[in-house]
N, C-alpha and C positions, 0 to 999 in steps of 0.2 A: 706601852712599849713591850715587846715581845725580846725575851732573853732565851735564848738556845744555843747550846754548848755546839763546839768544833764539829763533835760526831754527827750531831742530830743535823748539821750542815751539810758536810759531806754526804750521806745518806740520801738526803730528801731535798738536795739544792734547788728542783725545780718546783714541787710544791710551798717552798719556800720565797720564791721569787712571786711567785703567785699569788701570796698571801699579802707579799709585799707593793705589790701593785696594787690590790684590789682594795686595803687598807689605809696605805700612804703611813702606817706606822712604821719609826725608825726599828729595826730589829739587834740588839745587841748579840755578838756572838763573843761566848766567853772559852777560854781554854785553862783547863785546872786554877777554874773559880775565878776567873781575872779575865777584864775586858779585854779582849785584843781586836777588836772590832766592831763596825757600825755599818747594819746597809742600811742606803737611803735611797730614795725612787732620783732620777736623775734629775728631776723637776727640784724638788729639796735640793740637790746639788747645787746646779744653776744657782738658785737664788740664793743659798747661805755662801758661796764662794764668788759670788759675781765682783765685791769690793774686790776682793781678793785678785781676781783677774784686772778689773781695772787699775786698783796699784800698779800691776806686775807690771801690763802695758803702759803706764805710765811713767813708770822708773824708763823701759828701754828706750819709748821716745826720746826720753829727759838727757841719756846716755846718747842716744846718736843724737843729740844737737848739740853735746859737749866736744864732741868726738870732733863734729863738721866746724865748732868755733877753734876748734886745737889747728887746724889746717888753715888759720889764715897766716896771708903771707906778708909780714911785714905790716906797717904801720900808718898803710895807705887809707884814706875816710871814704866811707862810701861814696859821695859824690866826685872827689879826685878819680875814684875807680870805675863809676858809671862816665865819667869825663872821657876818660880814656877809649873805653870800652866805643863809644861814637864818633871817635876821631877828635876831638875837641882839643884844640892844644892852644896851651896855659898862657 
């Protein structure tokens, strides 16, 4: 893994991405001696963050069918409510 401070960043960010490509090593960049960063090739992204995406999308589905059970109306069962819906009367 390759460690190179903020400046040597700034300076050379594009021979730097190029190393980083051609390599696939994570690059650490550090600012007065202390990590403040990590580049990773986007492929590395993808796959260390993909649970992470799936979670996310699975909270929000989880959230709008909380959402769509809050909007029901009254105490009607599905069947009395498909009943209705066809004209069926009781």
């Amino acid at each position: 893994m390759e460690e190179i401070n903020a400046l040597t960043l700034r300076n050379n960010l594009g021979a730097i991405l190029d190393r980083l490509t051609d390599s696939g090593e994570p690059v650490i960049i550090r600012k007065k001696n202390k990590i403040k960063a990590v580049l990773i090739t986007p492929e590395q992204f993808e796959k260390r963050f993909l649970d992470w995406q799936t979670d996310h999308e699975k909270k929000r589905f989880l959230d709008a069918l909380t959402q769509l059970k809050r909007r029901k109306k009254g105490q009607v069962s599905s069947l009395d409510h498909l009943r209705s819906l066809r004209g069926y009367k009781e």
